[in-house]
N, C-alpha and C positions, 0 to 999 in steps of 0.2 A: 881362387885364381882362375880367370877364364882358361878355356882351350885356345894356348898361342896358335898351335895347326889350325882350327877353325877360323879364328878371326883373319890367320894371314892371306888365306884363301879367299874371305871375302875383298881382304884390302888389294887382294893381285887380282881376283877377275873387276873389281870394281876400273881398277886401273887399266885395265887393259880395256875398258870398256864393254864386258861382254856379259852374257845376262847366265844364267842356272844351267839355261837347256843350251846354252852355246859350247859352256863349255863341258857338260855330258856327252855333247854330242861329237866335240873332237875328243874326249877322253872314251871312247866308245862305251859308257855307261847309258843307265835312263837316267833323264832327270830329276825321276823320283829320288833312285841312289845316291844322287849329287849333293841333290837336297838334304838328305836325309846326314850326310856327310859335313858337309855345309853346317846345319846348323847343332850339330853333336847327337843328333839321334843314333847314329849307328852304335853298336853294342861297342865302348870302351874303343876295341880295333878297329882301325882300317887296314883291310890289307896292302899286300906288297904292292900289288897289280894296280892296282886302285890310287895308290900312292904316285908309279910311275906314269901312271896315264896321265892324271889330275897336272901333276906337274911338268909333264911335255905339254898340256892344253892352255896353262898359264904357264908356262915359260920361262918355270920357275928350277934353279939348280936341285937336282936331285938329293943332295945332301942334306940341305936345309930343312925340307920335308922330311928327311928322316930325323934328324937331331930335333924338331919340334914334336913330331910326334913322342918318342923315345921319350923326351922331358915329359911331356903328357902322360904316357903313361905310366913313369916313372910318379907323379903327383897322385894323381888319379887312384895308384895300387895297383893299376895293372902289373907290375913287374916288379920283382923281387927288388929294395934295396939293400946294396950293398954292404 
């Protein structure tokens, strides 16, 4: 199963037309981070912060991001299931 969080991110800054470092730059990360986020490098987690920035910078409801990740790492084995 891909990472729904990752790809939805690329499908929202794609849409919104904004390139890696656009939107690093309004979520006050580096691009590196973005990136690294982006395309599933980051260890399993994203954190909270990271989460709320990202999605005030795409535009995206805060909830969504959480329930995609949460599914994520509920797949993944990040978190215990129930």
């Amino acid at each position: 199963m891909k990472n729904q969080l990752r790809m939805y991110l690329v499908e929202a800054r794609e849409k919104l037309g904004y390139s890696q470092y656009r939107v690093a730059l309004n979520a006050n990360m580096t691009h590196q981070h973005y990136n690294m986020i982006e395309n599933g490098k980051v260890n399993k987690n994203v954190s909270f912060r990271a989460l709320v920035s990202i999605g005030a910078a795409l535009k995206i409801p805060f909830n969504e991001l959480i329930e995609l990740e949460f599914n994520y790492q509920k797949v993944s084995g990040g978190l215990e299931a129930e």
